[in-house]
PDB file of N, CA, C and O in Angstrom:
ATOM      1  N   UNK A   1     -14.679  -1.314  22.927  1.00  0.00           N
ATOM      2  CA  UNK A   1     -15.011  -1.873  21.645  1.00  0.00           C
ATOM      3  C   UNK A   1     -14.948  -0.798  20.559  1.00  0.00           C
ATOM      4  O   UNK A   1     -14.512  -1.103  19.449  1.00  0.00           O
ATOM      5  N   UNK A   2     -15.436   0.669  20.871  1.00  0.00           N
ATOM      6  CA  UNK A   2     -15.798   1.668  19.820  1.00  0.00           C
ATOM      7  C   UNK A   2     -13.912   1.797  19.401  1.00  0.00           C
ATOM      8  O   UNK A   2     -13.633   1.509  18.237  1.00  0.00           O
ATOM      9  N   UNK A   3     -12.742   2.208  20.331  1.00  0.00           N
ATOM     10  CA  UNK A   3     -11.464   2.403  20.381  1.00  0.00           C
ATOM     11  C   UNK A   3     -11.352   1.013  19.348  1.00  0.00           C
ATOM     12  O   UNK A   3     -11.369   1.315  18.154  1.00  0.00           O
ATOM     13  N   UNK A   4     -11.253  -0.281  19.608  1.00  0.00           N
ATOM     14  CA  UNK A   4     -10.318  -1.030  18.836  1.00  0.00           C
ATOM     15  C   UNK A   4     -11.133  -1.169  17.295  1.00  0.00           C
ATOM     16  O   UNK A   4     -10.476  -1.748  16.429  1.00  0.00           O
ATOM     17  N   UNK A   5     -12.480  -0.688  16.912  1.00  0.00           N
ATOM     18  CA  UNK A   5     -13.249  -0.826  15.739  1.00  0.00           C
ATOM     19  C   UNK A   5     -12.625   0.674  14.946  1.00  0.00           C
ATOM     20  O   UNK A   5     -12.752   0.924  13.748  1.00  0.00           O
ATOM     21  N   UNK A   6     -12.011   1.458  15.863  1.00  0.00           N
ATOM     22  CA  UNK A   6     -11.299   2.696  15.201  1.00  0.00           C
ATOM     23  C   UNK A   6      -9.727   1.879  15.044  1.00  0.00           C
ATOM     24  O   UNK A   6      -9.187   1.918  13.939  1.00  0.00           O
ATOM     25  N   UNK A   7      -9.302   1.429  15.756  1.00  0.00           N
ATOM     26  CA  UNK A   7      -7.615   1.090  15.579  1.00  0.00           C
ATOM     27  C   UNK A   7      -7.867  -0.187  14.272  1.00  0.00           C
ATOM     28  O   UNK A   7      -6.949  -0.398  13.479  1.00  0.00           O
ATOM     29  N   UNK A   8      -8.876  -0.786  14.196  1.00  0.00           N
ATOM     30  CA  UNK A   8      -9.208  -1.933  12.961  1.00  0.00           C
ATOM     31  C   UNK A   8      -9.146  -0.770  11.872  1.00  0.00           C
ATOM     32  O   UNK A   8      -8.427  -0.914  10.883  1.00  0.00           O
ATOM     33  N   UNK A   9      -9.838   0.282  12.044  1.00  0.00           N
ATOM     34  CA  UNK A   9     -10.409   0.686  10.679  1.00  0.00           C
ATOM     35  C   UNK A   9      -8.617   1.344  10.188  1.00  0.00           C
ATOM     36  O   UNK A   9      -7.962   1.008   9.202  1.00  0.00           O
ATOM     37  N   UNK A  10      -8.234   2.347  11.290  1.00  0.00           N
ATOM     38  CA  UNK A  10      -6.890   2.661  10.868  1.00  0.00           C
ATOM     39  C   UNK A  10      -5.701   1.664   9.946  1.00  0.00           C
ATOM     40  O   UNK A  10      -4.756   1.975   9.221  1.00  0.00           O
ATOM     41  N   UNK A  11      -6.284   0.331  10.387  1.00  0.00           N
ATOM     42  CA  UNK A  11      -5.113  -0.160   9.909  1.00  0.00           C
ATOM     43  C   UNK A  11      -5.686  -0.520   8.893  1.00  0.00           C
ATOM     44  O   UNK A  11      -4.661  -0.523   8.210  1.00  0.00           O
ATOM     45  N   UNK A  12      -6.446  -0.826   8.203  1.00  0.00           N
ATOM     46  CA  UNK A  12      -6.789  -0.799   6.519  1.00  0.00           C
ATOM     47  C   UNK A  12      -7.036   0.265   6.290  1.00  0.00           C
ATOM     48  O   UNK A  12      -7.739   0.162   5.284  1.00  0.00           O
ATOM     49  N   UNK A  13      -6.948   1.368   6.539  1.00  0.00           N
ATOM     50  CA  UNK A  13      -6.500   2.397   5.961  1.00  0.00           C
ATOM     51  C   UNK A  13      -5.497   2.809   4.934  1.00  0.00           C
ATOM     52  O   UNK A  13      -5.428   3.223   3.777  1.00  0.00           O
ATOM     53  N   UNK A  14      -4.535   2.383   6.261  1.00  0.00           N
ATOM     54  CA  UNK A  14      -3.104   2.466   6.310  1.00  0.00           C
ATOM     55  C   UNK A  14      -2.373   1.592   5.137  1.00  0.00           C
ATOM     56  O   UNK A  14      -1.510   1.879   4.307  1.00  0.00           O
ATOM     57  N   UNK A  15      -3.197   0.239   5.477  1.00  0.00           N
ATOM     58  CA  UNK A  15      -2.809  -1.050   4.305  1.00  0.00           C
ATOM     59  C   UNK A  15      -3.136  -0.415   3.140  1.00  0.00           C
ATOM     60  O   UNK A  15      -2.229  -0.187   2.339  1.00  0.00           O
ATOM     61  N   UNK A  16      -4.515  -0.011   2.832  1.00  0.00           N
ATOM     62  CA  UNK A  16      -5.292   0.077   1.454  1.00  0.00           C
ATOM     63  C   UNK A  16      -4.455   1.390   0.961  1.00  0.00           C
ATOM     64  O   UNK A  16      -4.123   1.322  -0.222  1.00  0.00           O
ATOM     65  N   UNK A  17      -4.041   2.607   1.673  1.00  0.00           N
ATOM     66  CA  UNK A  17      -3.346   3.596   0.945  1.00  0.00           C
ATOM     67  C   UNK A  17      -2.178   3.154   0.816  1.00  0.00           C
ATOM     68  O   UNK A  17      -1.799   3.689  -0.226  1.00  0.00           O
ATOM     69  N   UNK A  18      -1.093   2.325   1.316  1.00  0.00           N
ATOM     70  CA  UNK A  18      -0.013   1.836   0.839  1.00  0.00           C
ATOM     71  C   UNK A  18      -0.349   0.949  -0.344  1.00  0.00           C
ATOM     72  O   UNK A  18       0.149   1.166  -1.449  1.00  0.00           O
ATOM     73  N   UNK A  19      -1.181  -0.037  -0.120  1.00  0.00           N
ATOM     74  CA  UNK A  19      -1.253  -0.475  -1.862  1.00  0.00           C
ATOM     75  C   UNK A  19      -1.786   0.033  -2.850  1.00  0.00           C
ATOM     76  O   UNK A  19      -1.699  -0.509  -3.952  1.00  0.00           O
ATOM     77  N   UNK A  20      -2.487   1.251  -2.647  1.00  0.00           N
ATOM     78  CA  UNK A  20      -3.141   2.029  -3.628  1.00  0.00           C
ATOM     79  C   UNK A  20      -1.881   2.784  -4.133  1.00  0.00           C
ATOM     80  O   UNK A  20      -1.600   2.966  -5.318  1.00  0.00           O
ATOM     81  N   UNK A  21      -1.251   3.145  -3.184  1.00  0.00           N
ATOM     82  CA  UNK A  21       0.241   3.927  -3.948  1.00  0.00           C
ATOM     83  C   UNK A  21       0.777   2.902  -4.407  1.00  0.00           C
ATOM     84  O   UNK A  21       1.170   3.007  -5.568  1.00  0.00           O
ATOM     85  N   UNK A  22       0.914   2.056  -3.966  1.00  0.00           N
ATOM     86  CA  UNK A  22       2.160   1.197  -4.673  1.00  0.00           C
ATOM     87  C   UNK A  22       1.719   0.598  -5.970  1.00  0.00           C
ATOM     88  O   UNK A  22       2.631   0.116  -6.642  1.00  0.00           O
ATOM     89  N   UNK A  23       0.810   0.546  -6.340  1.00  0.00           N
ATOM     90  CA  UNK A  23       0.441   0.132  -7.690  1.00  0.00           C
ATOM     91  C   UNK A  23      -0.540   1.160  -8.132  1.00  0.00           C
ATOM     92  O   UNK A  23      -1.532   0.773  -8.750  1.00  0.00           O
ATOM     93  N   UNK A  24      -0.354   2.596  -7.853  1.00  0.00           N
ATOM     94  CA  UNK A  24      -0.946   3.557  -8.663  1.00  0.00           C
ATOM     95  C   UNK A  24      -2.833   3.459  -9.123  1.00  0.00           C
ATOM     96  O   UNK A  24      -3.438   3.881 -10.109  1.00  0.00           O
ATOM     97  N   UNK A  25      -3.208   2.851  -8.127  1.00  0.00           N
ATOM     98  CA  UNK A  25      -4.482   2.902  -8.246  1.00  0.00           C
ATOM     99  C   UNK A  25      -5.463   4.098  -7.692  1.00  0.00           C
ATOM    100  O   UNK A  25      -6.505   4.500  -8.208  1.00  0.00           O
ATOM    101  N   UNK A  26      -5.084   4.363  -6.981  1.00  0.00           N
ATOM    102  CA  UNK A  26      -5.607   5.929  -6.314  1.00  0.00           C
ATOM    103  C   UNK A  26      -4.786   7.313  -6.763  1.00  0.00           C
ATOM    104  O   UNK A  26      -3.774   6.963  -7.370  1.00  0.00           O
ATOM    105  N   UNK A  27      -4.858   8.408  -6.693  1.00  0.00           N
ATOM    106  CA  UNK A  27      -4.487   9.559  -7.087  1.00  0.00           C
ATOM    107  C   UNK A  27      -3.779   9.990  -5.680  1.00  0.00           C
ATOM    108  O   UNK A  27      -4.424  10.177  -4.648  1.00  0.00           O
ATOM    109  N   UNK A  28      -2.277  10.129  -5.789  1.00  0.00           N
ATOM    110  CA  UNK A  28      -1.451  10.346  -4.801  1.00  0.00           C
ATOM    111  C   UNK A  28      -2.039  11.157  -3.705  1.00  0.00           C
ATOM    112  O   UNK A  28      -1.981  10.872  -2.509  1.00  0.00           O
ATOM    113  N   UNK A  29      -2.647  12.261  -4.264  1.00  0.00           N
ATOM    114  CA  UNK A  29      -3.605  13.011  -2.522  1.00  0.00           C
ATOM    115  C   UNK A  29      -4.159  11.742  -2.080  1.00  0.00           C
ATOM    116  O   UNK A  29      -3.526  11.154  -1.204  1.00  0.00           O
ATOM    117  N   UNK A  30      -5.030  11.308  -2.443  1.00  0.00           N
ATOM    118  CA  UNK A  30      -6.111  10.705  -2.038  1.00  0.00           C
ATOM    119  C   UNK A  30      -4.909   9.625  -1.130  1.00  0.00           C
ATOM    120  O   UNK A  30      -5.093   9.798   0.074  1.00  0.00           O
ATOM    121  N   UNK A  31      -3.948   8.756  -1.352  1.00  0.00           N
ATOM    122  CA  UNK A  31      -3.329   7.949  -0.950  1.00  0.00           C
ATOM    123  C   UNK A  31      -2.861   8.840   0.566  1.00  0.00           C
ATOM    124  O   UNK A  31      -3.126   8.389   1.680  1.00  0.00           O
ATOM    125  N   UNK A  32      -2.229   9.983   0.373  1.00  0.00           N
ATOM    126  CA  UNK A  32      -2.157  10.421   1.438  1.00  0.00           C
ATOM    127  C   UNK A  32      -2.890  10.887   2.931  1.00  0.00           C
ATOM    128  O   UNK A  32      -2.639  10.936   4.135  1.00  0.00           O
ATOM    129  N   UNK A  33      -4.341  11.289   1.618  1.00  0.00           N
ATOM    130  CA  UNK A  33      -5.243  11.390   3.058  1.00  0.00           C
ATOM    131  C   UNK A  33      -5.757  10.459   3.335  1.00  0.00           C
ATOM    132  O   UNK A  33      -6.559  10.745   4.224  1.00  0.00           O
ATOM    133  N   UNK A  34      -5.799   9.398   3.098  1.00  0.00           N
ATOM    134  CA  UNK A  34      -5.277   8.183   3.985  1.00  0.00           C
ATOM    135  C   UNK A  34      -4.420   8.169   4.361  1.00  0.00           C
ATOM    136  O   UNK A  34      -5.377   8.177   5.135  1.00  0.00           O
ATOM    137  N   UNK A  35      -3.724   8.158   4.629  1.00  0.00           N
ATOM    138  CA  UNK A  35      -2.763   8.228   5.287  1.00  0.00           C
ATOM    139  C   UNK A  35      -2.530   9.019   6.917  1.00  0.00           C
ATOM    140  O   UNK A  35      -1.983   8.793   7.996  1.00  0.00           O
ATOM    141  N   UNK A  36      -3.155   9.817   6.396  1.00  0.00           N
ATOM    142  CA  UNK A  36      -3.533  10.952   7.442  1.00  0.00           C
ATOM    143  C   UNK A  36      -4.779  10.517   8.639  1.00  0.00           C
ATOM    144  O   UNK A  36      -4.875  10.592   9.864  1.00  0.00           O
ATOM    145  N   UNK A  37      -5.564  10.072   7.600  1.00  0.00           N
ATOM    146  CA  UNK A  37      -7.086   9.014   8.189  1.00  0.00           C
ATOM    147  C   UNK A  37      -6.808   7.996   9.513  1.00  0.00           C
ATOM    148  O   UNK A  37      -7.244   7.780  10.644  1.00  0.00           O
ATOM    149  N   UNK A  38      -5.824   7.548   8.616  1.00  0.00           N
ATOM    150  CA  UNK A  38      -5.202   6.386   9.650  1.00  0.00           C
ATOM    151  C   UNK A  38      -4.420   6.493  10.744  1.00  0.00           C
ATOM    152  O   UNK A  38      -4.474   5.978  11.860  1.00  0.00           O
ATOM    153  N   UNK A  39      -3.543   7.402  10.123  1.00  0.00           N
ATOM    154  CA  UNK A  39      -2.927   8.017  11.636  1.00  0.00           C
ATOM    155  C   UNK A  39      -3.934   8.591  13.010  1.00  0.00           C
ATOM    156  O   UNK A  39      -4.010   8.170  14.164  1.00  0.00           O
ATOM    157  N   UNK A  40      -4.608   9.676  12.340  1.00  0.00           N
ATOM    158  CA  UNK A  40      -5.464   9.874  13.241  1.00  0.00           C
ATOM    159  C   UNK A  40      -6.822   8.524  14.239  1.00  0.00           C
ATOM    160  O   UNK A  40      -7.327   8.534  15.361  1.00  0.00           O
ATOM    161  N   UNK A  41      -6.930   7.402  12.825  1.00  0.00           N
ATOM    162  CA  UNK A  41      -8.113   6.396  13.468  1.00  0.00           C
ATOM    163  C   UNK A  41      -6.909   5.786  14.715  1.00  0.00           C
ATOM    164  O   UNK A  41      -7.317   5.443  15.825  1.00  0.00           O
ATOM    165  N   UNK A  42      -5.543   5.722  14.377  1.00  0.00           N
ATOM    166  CA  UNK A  42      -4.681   5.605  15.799  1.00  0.00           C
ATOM    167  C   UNK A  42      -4.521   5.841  16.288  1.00  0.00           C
ATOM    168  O   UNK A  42      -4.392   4.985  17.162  1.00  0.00           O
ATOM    169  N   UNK A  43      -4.252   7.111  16.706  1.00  0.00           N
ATOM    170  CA  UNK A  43      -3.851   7.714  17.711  1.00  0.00           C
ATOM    171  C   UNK A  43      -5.143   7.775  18.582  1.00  0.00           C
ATOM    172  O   UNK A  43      -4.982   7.279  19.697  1.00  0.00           O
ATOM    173  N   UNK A  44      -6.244   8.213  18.359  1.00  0.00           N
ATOM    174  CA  UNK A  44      -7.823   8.501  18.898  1.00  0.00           C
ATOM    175  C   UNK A  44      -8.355   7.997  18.757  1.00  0.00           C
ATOM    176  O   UNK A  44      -8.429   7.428  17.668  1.00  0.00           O
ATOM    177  N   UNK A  45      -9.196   7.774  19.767  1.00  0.00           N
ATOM    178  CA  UNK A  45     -10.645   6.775  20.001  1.00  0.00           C
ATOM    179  C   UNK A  45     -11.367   8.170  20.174  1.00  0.00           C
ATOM    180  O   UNK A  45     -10.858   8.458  21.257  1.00  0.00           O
ATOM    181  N   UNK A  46     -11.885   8.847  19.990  1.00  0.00           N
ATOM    182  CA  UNK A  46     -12.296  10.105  19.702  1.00  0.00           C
ATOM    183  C   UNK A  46     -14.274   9.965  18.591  1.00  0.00           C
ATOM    184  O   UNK A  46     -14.699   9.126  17.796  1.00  0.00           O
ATOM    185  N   UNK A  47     -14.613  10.691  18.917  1.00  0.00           N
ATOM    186  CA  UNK A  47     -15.612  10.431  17.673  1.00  0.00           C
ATOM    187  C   UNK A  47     -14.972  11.628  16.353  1.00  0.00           C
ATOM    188  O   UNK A  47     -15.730  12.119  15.516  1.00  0.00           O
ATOM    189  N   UNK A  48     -14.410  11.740  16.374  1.00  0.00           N
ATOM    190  CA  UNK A  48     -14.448  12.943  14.935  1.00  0.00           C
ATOM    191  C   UNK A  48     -13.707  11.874  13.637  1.00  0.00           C
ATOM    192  O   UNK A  48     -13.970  11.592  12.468  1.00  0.00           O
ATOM    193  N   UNK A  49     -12.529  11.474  14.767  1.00  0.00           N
ATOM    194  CA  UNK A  49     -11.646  10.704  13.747  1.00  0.00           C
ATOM    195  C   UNK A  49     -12.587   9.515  13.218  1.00  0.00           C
ATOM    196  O   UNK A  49     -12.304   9.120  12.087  1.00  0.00           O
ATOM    197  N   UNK A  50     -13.599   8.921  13.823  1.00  0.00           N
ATOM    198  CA  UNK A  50     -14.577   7.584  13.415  1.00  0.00           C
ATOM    199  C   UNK A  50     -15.042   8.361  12.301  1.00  0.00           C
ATOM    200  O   UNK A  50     -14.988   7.595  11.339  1.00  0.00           O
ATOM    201  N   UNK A  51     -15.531   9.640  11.870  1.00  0.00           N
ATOM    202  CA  UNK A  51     -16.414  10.307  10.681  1.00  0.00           C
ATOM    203  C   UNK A  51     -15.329  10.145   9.791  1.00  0.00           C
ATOM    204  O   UNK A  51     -15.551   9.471   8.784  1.00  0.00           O
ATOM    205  N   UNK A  52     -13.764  10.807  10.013  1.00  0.00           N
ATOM    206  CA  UNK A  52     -13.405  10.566   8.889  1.00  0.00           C
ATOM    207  C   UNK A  52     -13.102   9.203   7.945  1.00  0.00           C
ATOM    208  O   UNK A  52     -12.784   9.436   6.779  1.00  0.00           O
ATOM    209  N   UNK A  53     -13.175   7.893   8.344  1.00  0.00           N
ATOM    210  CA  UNK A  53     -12.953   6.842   8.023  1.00  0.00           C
ATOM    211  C   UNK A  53     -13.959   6.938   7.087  1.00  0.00           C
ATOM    212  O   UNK A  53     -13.489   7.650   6.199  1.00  0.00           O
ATOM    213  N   UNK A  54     -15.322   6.550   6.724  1.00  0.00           N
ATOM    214  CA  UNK A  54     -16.818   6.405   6.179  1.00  0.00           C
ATOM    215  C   UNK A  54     -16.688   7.976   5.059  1.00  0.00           C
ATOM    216  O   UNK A  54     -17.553   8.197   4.211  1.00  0.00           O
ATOM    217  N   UNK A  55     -15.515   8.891   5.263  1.00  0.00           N
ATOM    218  CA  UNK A  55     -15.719   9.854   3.932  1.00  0.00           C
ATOM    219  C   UNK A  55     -14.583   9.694   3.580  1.00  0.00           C
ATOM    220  O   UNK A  55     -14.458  10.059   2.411  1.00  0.00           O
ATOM    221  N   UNK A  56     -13.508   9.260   4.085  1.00  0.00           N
ATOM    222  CA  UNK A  56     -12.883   8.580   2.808  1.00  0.00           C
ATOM    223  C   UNK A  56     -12.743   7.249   2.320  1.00  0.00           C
ATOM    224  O   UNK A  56     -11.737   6.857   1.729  1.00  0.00           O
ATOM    225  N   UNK A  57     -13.797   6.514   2.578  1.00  0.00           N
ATOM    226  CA  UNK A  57     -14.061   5.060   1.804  1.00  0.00           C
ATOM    227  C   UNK A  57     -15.597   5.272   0.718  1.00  0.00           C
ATOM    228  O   UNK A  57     -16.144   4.458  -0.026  1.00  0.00           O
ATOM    229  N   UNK A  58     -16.070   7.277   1.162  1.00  0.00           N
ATOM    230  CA  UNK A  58     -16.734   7.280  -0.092  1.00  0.00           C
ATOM    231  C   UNK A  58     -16.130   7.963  -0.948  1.00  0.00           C
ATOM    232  O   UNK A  58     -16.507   8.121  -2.109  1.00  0.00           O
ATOM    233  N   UNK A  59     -15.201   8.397  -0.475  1.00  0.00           N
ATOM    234  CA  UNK A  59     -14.265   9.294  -1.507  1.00  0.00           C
ATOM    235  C   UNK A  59     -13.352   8.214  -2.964  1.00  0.00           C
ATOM    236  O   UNK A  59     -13.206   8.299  -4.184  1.00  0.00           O
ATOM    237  N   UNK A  60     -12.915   7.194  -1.743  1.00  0.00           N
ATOM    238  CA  UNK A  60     -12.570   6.314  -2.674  1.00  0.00           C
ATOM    239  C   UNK A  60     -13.080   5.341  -3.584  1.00  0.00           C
ATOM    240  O   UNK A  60     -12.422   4.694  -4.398  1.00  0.00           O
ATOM    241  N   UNK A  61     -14.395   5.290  -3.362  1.00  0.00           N
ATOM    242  CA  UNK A  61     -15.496   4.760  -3.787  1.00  0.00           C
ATOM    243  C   UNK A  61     -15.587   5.555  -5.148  1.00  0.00           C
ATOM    244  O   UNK A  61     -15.249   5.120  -6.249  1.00  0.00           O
ATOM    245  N   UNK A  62     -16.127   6.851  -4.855  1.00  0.00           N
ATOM    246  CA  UNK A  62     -16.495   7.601  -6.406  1.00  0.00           C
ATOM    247  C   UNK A  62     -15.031   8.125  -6.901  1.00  0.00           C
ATOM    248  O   UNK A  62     -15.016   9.022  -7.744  1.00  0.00           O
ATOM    249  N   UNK A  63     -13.948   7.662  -6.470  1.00  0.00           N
ATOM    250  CA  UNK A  63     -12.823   8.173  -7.373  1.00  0.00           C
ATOM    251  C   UNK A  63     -12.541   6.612  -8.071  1.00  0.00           C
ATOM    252  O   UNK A  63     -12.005   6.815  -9.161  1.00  0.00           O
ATOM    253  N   UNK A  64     -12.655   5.629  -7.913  1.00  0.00           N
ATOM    254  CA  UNK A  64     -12.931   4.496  -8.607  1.00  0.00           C
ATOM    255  C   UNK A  64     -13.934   4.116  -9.538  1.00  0.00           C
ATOM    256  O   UNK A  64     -13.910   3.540 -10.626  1.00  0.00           O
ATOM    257  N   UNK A  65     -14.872   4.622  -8.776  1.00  0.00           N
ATOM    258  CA  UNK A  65     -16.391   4.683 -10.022  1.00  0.00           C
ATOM    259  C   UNK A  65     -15.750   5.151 -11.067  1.00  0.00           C
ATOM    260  O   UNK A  65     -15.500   4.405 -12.013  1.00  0.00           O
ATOM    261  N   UNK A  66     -15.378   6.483 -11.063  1.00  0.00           N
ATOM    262  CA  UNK A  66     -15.584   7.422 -12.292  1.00  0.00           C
ATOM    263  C   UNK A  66     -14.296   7.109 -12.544  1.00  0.00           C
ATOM    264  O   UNK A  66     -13.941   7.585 -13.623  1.00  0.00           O
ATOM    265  N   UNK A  67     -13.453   6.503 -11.987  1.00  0.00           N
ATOM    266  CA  UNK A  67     -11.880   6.116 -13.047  1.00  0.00           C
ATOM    267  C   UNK A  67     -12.493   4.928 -14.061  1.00  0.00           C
ATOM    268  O   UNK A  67     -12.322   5.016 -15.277  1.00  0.00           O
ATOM    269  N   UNK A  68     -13.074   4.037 -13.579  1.00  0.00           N
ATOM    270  CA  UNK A  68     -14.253   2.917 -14.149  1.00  0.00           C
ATOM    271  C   UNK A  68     -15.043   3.617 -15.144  1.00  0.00           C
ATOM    272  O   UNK A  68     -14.970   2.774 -16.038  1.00  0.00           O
ATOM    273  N   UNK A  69     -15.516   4.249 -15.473  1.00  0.00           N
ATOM    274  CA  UNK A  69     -16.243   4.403 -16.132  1.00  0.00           C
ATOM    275  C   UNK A  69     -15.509   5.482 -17.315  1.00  0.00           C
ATOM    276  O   UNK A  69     -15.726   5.432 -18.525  1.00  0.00           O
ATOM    277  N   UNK A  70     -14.926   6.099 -16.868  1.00  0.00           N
ATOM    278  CA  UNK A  70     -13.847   6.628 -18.017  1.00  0.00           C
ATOM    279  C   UNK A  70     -12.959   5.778 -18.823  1.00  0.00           C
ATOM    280  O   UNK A  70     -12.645   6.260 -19.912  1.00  0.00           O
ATOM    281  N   UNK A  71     -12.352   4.299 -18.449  1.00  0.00           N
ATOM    282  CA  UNK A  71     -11.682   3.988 -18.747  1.00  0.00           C
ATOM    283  C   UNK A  71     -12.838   2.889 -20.125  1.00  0.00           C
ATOM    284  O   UNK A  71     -12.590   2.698 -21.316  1.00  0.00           O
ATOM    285  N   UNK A  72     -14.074   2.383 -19.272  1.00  0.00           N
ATOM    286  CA  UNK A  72     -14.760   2.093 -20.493  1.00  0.00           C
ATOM    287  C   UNK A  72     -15.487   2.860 -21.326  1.00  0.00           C
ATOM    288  O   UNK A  72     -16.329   2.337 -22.056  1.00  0.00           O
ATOM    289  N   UNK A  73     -15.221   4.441 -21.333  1.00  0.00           N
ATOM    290  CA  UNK A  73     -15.540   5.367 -21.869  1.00  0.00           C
ATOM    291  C   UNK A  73     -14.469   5.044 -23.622  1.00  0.00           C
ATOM    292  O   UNK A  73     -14.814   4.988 -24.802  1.00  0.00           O
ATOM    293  N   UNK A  74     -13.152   4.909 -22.920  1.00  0.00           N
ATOM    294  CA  UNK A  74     -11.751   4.941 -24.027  1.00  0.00           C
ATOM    295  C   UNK A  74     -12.265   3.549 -24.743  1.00  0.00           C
ATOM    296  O   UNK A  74     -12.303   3.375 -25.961  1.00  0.00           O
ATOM    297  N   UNK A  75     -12.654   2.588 -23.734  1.00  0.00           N
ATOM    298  CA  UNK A  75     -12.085   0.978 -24.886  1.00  0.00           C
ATOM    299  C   UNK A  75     -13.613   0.433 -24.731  1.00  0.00           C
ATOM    300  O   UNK A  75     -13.915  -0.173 -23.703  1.00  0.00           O
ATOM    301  N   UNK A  76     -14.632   0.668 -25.822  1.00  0.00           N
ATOM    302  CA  UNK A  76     -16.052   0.212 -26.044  1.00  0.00           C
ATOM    303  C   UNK A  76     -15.386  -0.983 -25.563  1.00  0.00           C
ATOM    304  O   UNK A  76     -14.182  -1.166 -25.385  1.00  0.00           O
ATOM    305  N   UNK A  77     -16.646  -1.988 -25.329  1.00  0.00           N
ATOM    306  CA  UNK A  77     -16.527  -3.322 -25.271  1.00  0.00           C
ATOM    307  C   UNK A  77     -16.847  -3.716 -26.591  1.00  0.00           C
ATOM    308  O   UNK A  77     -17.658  -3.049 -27.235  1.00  0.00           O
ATOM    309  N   UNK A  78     -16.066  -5.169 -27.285  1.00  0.00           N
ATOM    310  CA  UNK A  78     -16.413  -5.441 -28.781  1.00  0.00           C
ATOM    311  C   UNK A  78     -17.535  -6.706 -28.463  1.00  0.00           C
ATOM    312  O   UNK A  78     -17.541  -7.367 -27.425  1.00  0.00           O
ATOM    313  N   UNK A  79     -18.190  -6.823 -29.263  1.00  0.00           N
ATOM    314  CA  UNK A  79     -19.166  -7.724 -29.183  1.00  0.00           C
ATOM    315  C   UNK A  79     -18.450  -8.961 -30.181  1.00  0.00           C
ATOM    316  O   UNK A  79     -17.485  -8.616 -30.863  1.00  0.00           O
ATOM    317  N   UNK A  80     -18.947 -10.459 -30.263  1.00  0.00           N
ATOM    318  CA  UNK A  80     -17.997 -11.416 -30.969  1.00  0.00           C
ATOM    319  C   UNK A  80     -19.252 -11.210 -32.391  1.00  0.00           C
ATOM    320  O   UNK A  80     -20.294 -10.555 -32.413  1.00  0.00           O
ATOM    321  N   UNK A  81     -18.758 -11.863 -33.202  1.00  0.00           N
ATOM    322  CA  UNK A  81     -19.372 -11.701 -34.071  1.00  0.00           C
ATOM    323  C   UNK A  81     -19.575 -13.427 -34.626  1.00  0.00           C
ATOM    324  O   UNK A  81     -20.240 -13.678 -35.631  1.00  0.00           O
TER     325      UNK A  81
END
């Protein structure tokens, strides 16, 4: 069970850094180490490779936050009047 909850996680990995590149939502490292994430959540049922999954879904977490919050940094919200 622990092996195929690592081969699940690899493959949205794998998915989520291909669509993060493909529509430029993540910052090309970051797409890659996913990339890397995933390979490894495949190849191994291992415990090391299970840690890296959970630091880069917080990695991608606060590189979204703070793209979020910069971007409503640029365009206030207008209130209607």
């Amino acid at each position: 069970m622990l092996v195929a909850g690592a081969r699940c996680a690899g493959a949205f990995t794998a998915t989520a850094s291909y669509a993060a590149r493909r529509d430029a939502i993540l910052p090309g490292w970051l797409t890659i180490a996913g990339y890397v994430v995933a390979v490894l959540q495949l190849a191994a049922g291992l415990f090391f490779p299970l840690v890296l999954f959970p630091l880069w879904v917080l990695v991608v977490s606060i590189v979204l936050l703070r793209r979020t919050a910069r971007v409503e940094a640029v365009q206030p919200a207008t209130t209607p009047a």
